[in-house]
Legacy VTK file of the C-alpha trace (Angstrom):
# vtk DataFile Version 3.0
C-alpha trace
ASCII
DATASET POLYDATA
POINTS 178 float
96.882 85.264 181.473
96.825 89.143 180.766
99.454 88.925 178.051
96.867 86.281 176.475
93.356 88.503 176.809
95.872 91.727 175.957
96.749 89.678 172.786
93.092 87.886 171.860
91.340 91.618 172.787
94.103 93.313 170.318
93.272 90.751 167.755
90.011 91.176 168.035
89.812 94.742 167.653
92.197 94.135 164.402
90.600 91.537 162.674
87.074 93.939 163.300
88.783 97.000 161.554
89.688 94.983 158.548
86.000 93.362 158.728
84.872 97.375 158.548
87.189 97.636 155.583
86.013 95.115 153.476
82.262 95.928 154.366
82.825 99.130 153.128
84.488 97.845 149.730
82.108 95.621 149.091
78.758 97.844 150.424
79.504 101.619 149.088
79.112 100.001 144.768
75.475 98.653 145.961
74.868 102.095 147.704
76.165 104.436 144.618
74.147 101.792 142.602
71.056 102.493 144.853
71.719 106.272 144.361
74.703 107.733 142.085
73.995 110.615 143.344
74.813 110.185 146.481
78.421 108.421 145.751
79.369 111.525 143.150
77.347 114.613 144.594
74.475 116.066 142.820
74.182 116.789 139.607
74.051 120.511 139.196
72.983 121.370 135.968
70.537 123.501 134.331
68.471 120.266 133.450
68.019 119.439 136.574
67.764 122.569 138.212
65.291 124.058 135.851
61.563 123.224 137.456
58.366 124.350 136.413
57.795 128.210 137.530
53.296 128.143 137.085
50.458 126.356 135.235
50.815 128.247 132.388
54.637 126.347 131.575
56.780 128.701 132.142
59.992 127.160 134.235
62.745 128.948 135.842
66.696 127.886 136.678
67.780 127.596 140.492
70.764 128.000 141.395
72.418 125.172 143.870
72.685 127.475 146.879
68.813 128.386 146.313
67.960 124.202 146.219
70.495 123.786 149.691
68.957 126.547 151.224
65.225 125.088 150.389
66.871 121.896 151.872
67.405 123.042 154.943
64.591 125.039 155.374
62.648 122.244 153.669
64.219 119.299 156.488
63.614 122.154 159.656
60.023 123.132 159.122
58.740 119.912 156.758
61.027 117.037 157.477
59.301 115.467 160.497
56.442 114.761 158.342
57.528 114.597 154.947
61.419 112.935 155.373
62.716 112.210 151.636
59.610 113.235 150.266
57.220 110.829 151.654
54.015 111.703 153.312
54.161 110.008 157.001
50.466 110.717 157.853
49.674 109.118 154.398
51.586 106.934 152.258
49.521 107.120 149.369
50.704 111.084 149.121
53.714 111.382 148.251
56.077 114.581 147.070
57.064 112.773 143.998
56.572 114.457 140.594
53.492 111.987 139.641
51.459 112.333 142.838
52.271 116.119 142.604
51.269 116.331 138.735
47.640 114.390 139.761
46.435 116.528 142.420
43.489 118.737 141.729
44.941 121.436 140.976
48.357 120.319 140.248
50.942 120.894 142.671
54.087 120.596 140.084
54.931 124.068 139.936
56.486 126.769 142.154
53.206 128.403 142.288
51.444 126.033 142.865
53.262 124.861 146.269
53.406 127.949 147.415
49.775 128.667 146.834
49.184 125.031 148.408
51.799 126.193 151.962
49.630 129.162 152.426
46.654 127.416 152.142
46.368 123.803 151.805
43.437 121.608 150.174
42.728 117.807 149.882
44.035 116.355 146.898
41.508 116.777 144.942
40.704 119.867 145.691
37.237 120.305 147.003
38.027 121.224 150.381
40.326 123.045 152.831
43.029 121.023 155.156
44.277 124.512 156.842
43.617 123.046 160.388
45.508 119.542 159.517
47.969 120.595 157.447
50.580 123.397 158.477
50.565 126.547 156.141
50.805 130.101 156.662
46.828 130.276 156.971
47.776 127.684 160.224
50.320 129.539 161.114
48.426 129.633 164.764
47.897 125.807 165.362
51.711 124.953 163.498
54.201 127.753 164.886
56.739 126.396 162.473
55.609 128.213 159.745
55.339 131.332 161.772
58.710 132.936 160.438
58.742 131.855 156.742
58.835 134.017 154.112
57.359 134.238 150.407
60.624 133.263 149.577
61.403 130.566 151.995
58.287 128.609 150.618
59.534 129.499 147.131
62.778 127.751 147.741
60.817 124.696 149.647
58.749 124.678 146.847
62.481 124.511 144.395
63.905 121.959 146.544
60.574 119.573 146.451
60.856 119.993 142.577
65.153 119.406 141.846
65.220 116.564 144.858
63.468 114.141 142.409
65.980 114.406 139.940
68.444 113.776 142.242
67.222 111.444 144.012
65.286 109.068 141.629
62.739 106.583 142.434
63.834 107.107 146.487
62.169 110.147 146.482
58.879 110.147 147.765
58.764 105.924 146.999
57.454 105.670 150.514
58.258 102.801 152.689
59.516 100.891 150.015
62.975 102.946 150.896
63.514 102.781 154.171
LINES 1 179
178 0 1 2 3 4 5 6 7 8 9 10 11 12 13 14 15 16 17 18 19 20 21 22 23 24 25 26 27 28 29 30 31 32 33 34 35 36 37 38 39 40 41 42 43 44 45 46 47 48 49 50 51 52 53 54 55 56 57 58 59 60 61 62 63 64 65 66 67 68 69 70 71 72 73 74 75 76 77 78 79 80 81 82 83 84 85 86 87 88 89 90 91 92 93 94 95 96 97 98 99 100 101 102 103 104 105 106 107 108 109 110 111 112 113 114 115 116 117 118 119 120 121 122 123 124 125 126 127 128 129 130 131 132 133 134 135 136 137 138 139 140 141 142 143 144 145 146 147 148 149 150 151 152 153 154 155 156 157 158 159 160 161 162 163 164 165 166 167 168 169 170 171 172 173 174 175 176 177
């Protein structure tokens, strides 16, 4: 009896490895066809590293290590609220380049998020969100932004800009995604 449950358990455990296998051969085309990105690494280029530096069009070239490092400081002091560019709290606000290029003023610019992360306003504008949203002005109420710099919101700001062009559609598309 323990040769047969030794054998049938061995089997088993075979016949679930190959099962991986073929999952895998057949599930990683949808997933690079989902994001080609992902399957080939970004896309460093100047195109898509090149994002709009102010208001008045002027745009500036990041280098890769400046979007990684606005990554990670983008996932550690943003990410619980804002994961892939969403807006948890409110769906309707997302990080994408549209939603960002509607807001009153725009937020599609370096300046212009880093002007928004040291003091936030409603979308449209007309009225402080300091005490709701975290920014350096909130620094009190959200200690996460306690120890960022100027320039760790200007590579935040970078990252929130490139991560669209790398990531397409998935990128702030909300629940859709996930």
């Amino acid at each position: 009896m323990n040769s047969f449950l030794h054998r049938l358990t061995t089997g088993l455990g075979s016949m679930a490895r190959r099962c991986g296998a073929l999952l895998a051969v057949f599930l990683l085309p949808l997933a690079m066809l989902g994001n080609p990105a992902a399957a080939h690494g970004a896309n460093w280029n100047a195109d898509t590293l090149t994002v709009l530096q102010n208001a008045q069009g002027d745009t500036t070239l990041l280098t890769e290590a400046e979007v990684k490092s606005g990554k990670a400081t983008f996932n550690q002091s943003c990410g619980s609220c804002h994961a892939s560019g969403i807006t948890k709290t409110n769906h309707n606000v997302g990080l994408d380049p549209e939603t960002l290029s509607l807001a009153t003023p725009p937020r599609n610019s370096i300046e212009s998020l880093v002007d928004y992360l040291n003091d936030p306003t409603s979308y449209d504008g007309e009225y402080s969100i300091a005490d709701l949203h975290p920014s350096l002005r909130s620094s009190d109420i959200f200690p996460k932004m306690r120890d960022l710099s100027d320039d760790d919101l200007r590579l935040i700001a970078g990252y929130i800009l490139v991560a669209p062009k790398v990531q397409g559609d998935s990128w702030g598309g909300g629940k859709i995604y996930f």
